[in-house]
C-alpha positions, 0 to 999 in steps of 0.5 A, a space after each residue: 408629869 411636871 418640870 423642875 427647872 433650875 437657876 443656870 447660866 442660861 436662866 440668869 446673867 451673872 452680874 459682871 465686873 469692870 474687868 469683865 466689861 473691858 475684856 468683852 468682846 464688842 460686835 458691832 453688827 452681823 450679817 447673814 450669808 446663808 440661812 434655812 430652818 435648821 441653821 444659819 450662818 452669819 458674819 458678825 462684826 466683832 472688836 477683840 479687848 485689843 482693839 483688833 477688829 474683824 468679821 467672824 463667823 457665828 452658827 445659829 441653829 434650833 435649840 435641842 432638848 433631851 431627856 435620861 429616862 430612868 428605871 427602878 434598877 438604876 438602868 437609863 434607856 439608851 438608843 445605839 445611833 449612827 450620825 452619819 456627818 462624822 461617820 460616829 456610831 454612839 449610844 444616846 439619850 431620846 431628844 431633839 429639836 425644840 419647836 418654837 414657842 414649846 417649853 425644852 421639859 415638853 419637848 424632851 418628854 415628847 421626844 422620848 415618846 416618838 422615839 422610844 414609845 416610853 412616856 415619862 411619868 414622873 417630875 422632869 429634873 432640869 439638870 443644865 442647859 449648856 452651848 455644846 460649840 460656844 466659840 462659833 456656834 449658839 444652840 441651847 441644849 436642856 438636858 432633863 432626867 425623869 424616874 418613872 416612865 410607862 408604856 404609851 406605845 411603839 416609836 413613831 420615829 422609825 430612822 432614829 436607831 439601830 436598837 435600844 436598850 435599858 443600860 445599869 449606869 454600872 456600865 456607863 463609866 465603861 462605855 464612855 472609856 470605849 467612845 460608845 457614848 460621844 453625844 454632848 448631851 447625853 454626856 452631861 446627864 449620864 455623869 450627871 446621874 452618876 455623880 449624884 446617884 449616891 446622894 440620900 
């Protein structure tokens, strides 16, 4: 398995204009009111471009990666969640925390192991890396797909879902309309595939 990374706006900072300078936000400082090793949160010192200057909180938490697992009929394996802090039950992609100093690609396809038992076999796609709440908070997402995957056991994460399955992408269109899919990420690599599945 190898990883396939992509330029993004994560990768690389665009180059900026004047006009883009003078309409930046200035912070000044920050400083933190609460912090543990899933989240922190911070008061940043921050001057609007209209020179309107107040404190305004900023949410740090871990970085996240995931990974749609395809198959050769066109099925992604998909787990039925609930989330317990907006009472949400949803089908998602396996994914999680990136451990610190780990690469997003080895994450994911660790993720995908101890929580579905698939191992990905073949190139991880790097689709996007995206900042799912980018007004207050920063935790970058990597989002991956992979065709091709082998038995390598059962889950070790026991908590993680009510049920999997191997879901046609015929059928995602659908469960989006219903808000059976709500999780950010899966949304990116769900319309992701779907829109590039016809691509030769």
């Amino acid at each position: 398995m190898s990883v396939q990374h992509t330029t993004n706006g994560q990768d690389a900072k665009p180059a900026l204009t004047e006009e883009d300078q003078a309409s930046a936000w200035q912070v000044f400082g920050e400083r933190t009111i609460y912090e543990n090793r899933w989240v922190t949160v911070a008061l940043a010192d921050i001057q609007q471009p209209d020179g309107t200057r107040f404190e305004h909180h900023k949410v740090y938490l871990p970085p996240a990666a995931m990974v749609a697992m395809l198959d050769d009929q066109d099925r992604v394996y998909m787990m039925w969640r609930h989330r317990f802090v907006s009472d949400t039950w949803n089908w998602e992609l396996p994914g999680g925390v990136v451990d610190e100093g780990e690469d997003p690609g080895a994450a994911a396809a660790r993720e995908a192991v101890e929580e579905t038992g698939y191992r990905p076999t073949g190139d991880l796609e790097h689709v996007a890396t995206f900042e799912p709440m980018i007004g207050t908070v920063t935790s970058p997402h990597f989002v991956y797909v992979v065709r091709g995957v082998e038995r390598a056991g059962e889950p070790t994460e026991k908590n993680e879902s009510a049920r999997s399955e191997w879901v046609p992408l015929d059928k995602i269109p659908g469960l989006i309309a219903e808000g059976k899919i709500c999780n950010s990420g899966t949304l990116v690599a769900v319309l992701h595939l779907l829109a590039t599945r016809n691509r030769t």
